[in-house]
N, C-alpha and C positions, 0 to 999 in steps of 0.2 A: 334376720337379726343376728348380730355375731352377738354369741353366747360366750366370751372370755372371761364375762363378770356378770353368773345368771343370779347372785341376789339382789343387784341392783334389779334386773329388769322383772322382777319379783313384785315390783312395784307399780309397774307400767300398765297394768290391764285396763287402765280406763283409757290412755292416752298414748294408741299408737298409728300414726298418721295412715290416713288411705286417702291413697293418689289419684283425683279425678281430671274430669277435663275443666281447661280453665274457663267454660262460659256457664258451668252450673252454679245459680245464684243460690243464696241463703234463702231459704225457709222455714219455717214454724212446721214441724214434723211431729211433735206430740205436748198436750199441757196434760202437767201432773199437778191438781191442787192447784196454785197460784202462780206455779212454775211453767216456765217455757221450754224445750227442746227445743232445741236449732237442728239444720243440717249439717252445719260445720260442725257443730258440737259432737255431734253423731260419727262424722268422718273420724275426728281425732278417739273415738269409741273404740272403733270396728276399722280392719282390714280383711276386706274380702276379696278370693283370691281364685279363680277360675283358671283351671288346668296350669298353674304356675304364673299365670300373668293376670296384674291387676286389670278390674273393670274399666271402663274407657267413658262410658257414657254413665250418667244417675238412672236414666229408666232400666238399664244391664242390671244397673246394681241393686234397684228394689226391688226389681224380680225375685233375685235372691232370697230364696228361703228361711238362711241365716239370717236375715238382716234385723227379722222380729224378733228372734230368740237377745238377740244382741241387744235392738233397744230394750226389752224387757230387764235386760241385767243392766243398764243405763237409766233405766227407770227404777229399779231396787237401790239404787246407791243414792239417785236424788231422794228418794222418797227416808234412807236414811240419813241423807243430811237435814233434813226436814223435820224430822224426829230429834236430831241433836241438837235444831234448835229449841225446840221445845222447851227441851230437857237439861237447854243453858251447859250445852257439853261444846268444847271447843279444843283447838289444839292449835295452839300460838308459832308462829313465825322458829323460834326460839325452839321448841320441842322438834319440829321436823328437822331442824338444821342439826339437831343432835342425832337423828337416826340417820339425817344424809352419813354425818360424822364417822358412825360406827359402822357404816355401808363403806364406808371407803379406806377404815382398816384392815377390815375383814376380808377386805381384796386387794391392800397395801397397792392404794392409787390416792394420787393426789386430786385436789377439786379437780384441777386442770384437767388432767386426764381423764377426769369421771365427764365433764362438760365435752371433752373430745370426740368421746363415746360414742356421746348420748346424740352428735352433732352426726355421728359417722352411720347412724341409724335414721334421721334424720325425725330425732326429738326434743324439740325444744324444752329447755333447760328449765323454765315456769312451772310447761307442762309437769314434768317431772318430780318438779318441787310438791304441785299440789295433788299427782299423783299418792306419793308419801303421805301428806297429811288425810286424804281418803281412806288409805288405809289404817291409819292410825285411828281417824273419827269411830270407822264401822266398829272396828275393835273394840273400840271404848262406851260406843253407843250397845252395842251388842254384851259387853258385862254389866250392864247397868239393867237390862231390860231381860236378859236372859239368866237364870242362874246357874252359877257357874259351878254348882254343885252337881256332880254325876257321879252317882252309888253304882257300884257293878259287881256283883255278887259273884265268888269263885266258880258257881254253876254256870252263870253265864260264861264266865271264860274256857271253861270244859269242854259247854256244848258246841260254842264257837271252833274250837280245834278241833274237835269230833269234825264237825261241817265244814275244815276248809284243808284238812291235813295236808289235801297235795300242793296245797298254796308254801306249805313249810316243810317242803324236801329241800337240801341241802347239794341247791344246784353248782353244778362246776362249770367255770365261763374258759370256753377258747378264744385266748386273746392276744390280738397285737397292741403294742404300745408304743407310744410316742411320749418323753418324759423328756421336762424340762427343769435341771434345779435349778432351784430354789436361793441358788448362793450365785446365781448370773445376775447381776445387775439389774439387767435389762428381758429378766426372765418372761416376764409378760408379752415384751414386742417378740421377743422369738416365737413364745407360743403362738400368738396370733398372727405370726408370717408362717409357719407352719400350718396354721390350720385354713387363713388364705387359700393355701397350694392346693391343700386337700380339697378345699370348695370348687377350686379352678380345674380339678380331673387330674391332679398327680398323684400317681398311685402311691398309696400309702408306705408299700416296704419304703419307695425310694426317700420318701421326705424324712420318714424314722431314719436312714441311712444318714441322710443329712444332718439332720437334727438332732436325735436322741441323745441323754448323757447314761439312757439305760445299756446294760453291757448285752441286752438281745437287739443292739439296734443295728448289727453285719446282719444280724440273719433277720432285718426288716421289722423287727418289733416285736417275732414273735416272743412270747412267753409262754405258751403251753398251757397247758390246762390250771385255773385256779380256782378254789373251794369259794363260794357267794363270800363265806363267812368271815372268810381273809381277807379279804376287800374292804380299803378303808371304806366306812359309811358313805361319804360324797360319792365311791366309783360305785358303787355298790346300787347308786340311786340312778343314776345313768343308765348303768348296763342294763338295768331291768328295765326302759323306757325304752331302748330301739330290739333290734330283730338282728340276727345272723346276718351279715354282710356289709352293716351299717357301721358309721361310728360317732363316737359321743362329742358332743360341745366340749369345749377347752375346761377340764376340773382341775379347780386348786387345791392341795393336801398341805400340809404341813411340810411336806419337801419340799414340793414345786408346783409344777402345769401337767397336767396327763393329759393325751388325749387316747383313747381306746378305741378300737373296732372288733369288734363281735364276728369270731369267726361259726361257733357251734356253742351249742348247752346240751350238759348232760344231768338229767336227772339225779337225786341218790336218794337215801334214807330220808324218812320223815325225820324233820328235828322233835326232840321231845318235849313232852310238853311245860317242864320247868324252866328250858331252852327260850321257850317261845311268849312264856304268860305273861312277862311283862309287853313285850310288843302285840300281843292281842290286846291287851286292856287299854292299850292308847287307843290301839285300831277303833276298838268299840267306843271311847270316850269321842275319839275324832265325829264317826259316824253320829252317833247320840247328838254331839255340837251343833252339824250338818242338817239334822233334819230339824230342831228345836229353831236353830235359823230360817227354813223357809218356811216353817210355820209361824213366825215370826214376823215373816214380807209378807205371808199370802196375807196375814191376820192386817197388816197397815195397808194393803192393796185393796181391800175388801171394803174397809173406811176410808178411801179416796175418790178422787176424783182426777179419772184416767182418761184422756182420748190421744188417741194416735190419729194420725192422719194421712196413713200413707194405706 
């Protein structure tokens, strides 16, 4: 999936196509309560993906280990829309079409282009739509039924930084960069022919060489060693997901388009703890959220009526 625009695809976790063979017919694969699972329904779920290449045959692909974990989190989403009926919760045509809205500010594209996308990944446009409202439902259904209150007491947050301090060294990233501003027109389409290249095996100094409007981009992108801290937020989220050698999806900043590659990390000092307390107390509030949700699902899975069938 090209990652040019990852808060759109932020959305997508229900509905990303897997490609089978065209003689596997539709069937009834699990009833939840009064609801059906399909296979298709399941495919547009789950992409399962064996040494880089999709499965070919359905018996390959139910072998698959994953594939139960996968309808299970396919069975937690129906089983919350199921709850929202209930509970007369709904989110209208009109509400999603306003978070498509500010999905496509926030990555200054127009519908067109956001449809382009979605076409160029090979997501139908529906899909997409009701992907959004999903997520919007859970959210909604999930305040109403969980509380949104969570107390955390400064001890907690003490003893949490005591238990994780080396999680809060004040790492220094070696890195090359690839930077597009922000004030090209057409800043997106260069990102994404830039990072094309990169997918296709061109070494990264050269397409910085090509590309970059950053002034380390003769000497291939590097920039040298930078503090985590200095790192706007967005690269900052990146770097910390791949490893030394890799590089990041296309990030947008308030300049422009970065793309990054992670050459080393170096350790430093622990941040202090005044540094750090307000991002532990999300962390902990996150966590807290995390688990009161799937005690949440086990508790409406527990009162259902589940069979799988595969």
């Amino acid at each position: 999936m090209n990652i040019l625009f990852p808060l759109i695809f932020f959305a997508l976790s229900l509905f990303v196509p897997l490609h089978v063979s065209s003689e596997v017919v539709d069937r009834i694969i699990a009833i939840v309560n009064d609801d059906i699972i399909t296979l298709k329904e399941v495919e547009k779920h789950v992409q399962v993906e064996k040494q880089g290449s999709r499965f070919v045959s359905v018996n390959e692909y139910f072998r698959n280990i994953q594939l139960r974990e996968k309808i299970d989190a396919f069975i937690n989403d129906l089983l919350l829309k199921q709850q929202a009926k209930k509970l007369k919760i709904d989110i209208s045509d009109k509400e999603v079409e306003a978070v498509i809205e500010s999905i496509q500010k926030r990555n200054l594209i127009t519908n067109t282009e956001l449809i382009e996308q979605l076409k160029k990944n090979n997501i139908d446009y529906k899909d997409f739509f009701e992907g959004v409202r999903m997520n919007q439902l859970r959210g909604r259904v999930l305040t109403r039924v969980i509380s949104s209150e969570i107390l955390i007491t400064e001890n907690q947050i003490k003893e949490y930084y005591n238990a994780h301090k080396d999680e809060f060294r004040d790492e220094e990233y070696h890195v090359q960069q690839i930077f597009i501003s922000g004030k090209h027109k057409d800043a997106p389409q260069i990102a994404l022919t830039a990072y094309d290249l990169l997918r296709q095996g061109e070494p990264f100094e050269a397409v910085a060489k090509e590309f970059s409007d950053d002034p380390s981009a003769s000497a291939g992108g590097d920039i040298g060693f930078v503090k985590r801290g200095d790192l706007f937020p967005e690269l900052q989220q990146v770097l910390s997901a791949i490893t030394p050698g890799m590089y990041t999806q296309v990030v947008r900043t308030g300049y422009g388009f970065h793309i990054l590659k992670l050459l080393e990390i170096k350790k430093g000092e622990s941040a202090s703890y005044e540094m750090v307390k307000n991002n532990i107390q999300e962390r902990i509030a996150f966590e807290e959220s995390e688990k009161r949700y799937k005690e949440y699902i086990e508790k409406i899975r527990k009162s259902s009526y589940i069979e799988v069938k595969i």
